[in-house]
C-alpha positions in Angstrom: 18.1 -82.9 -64.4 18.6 -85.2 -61.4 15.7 -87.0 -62.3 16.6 -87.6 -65.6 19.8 -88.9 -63.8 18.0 -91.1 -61.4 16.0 -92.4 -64.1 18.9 -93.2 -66.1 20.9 -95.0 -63.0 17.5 -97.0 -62.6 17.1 -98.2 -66.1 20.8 -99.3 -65.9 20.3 -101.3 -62.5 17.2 -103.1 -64.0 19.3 -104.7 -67.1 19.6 -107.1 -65.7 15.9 -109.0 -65.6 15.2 -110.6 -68.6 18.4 -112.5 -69.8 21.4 -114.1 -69.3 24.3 -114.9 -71.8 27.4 -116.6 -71.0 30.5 -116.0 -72.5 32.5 -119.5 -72.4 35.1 -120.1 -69.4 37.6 -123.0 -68.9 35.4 -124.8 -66.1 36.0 -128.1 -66.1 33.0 -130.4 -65.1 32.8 -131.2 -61.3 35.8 -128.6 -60.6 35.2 -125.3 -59.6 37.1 -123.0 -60.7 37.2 -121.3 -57.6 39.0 -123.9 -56.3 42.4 -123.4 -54.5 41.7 -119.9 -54.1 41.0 -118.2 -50.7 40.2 -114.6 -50.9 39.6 -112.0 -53.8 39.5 -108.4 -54.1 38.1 -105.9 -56.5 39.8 -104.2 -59.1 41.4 -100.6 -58.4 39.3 -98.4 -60.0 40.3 -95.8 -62.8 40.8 -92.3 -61.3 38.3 -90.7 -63.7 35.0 -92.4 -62.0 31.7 -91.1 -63.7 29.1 -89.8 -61.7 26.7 -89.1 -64.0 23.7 -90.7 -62.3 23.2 -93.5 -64.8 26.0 -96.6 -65.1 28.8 -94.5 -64.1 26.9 -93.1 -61.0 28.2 -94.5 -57.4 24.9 -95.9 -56.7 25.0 -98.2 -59.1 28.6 -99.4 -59.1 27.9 -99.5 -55.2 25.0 -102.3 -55.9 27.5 -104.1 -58.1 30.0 -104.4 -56.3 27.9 -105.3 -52.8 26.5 -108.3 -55.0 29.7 -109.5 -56.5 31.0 -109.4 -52.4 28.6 -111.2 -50.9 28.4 -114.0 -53.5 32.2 -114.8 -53.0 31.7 -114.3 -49.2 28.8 -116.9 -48.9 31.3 -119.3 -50.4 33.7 -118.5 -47.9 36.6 -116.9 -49.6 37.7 -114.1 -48.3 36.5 -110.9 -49.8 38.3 -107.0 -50.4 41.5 -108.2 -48.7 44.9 -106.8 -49.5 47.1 -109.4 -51.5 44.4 -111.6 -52.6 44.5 -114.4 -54.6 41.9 -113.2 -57.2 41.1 -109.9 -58.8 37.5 -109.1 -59.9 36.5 -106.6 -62.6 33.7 -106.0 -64.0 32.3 -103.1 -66.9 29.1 -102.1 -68.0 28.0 -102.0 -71.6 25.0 -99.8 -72.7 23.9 -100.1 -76.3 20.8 -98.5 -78.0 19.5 -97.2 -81.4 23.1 -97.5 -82.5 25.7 -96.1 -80.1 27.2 -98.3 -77.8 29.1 -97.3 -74.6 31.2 -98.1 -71.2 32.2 -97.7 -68.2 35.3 -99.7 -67.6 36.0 -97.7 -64.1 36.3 -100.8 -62.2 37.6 -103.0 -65.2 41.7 -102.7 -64.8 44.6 -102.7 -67.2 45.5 -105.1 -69.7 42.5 -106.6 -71.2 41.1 -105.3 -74.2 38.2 -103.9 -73.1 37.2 -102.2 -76.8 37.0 -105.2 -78.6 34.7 -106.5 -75.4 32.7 -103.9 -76.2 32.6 -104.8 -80.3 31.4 -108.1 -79.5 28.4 -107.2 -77.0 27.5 -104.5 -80.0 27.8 -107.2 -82.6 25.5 -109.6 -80.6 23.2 -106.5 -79.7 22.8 -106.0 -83.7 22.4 -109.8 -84.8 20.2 -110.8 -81.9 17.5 -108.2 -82.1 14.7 -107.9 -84.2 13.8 -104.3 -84.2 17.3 -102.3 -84.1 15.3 -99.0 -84.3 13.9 -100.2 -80.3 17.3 -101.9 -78.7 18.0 -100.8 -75.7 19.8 -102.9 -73.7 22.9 -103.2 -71.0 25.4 -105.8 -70.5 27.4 -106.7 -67.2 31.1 -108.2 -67.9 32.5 -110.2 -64.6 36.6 -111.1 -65.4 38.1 -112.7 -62.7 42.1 -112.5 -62.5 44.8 -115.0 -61.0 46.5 -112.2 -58.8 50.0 -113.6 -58.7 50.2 -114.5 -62.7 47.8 -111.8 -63.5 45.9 -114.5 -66.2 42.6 -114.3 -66.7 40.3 -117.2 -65.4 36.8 -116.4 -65.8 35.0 -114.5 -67.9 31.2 -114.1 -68.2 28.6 -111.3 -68.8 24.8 -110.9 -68.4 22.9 -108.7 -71.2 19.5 -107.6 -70.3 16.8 -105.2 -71.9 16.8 -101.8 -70.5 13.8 -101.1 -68.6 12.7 -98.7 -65.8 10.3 -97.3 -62.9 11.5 -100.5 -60.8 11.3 -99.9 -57.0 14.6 -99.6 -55.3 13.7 -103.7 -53.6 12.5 -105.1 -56.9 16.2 -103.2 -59.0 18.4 -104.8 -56.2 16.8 -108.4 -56.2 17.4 -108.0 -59.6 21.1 -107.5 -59.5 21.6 -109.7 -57.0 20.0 -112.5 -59.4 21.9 -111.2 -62.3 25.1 -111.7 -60.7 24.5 -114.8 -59.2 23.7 -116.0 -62.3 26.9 -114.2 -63.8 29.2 -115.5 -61.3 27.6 -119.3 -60.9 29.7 -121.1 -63.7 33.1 -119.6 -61.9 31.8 -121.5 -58.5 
């Protein structure tokens, strides 16, 4: 059983190798929309964390969120500080052979996170060929004005599920995924 588990938490890691699709953001061109902002924090997470060994599992989110930290930290805001001025959250979309899920542990209040989910399934459906072999997971970044609580940024990263990546290869991976992910917001 904890194999199966690993294995699932490794398929989900690796997503995120083969594509990239942007959902549109209000970036301005030559601003950044980072811009004026000096530190950011992620969201607090819902009580009910799954550990189930595959997207919910604490190794993954763990990866995530180490990412997400160092790419606003080698820009020199201010990361995981109380009273920042931005609020990240991200959720994970898996979607095969017709059932689509999340894990919206670390994805806050107040944005519809459902229909989110709707339109990755929708894209899933229309963009693939061969439904009967989709497997494939989707990364959602928002990124929230603390003080008016308005969402700025928004942008995901759908890749094929694959697995038996080595534990070096699934983090360069992630790393590159969210880099990509989070590049239009800087």
């Amino acid at each position: 059983m904890n194999a199966l588990k690993l294995t699932l938490g490794i398929a989900i890691l690796t997503i995120f190798a083969t594509s990239c699709t942007s959902v549109s953001s209000t970036k301005k061109p030559g601003v950044s929309l980072s811009d004026g902002y000096r530190s950011a924090r992620l969201v607090e997470s819902s009580q009910h964390l799954h550990d189930n060994g595959s997207e919910g599992s604490a190794e993954v989110h763990n990866a995530i969120q180490r990412s997400i930290r160092n790419q606003f930290k080698t820009r020199g805001l201010l990361y995981g500080v109380p009273n920042a001025d931005l609020v990240v959250a991200y959720m994970l979309i898996r979607q095969e052979n017709g059932a689509t899920t999340m894990n919206a542990d670390h994805f806050g209040q107040g944005r519809n996170a459902n229909a989110i989910v709707e339109e990755a399934r929708q894209r899933g459906i229309i963009k693939n060929n061969q439904p009967q072999s989709l497997k494939s997971g989707t990364l959602v970044i928002d990124i929230i004005d603390a003080k008016t609580n308005k969402l700025i940024f928004r942008n995901q990263t759908t890749r094929e599920l694959i697995g038996g990546v080595k534990p070096v290869q699934r983090s360069a991976r992630i790393n590159e995924a969210i880099a990509q992910t989070l590049a239009p917001f800087f």
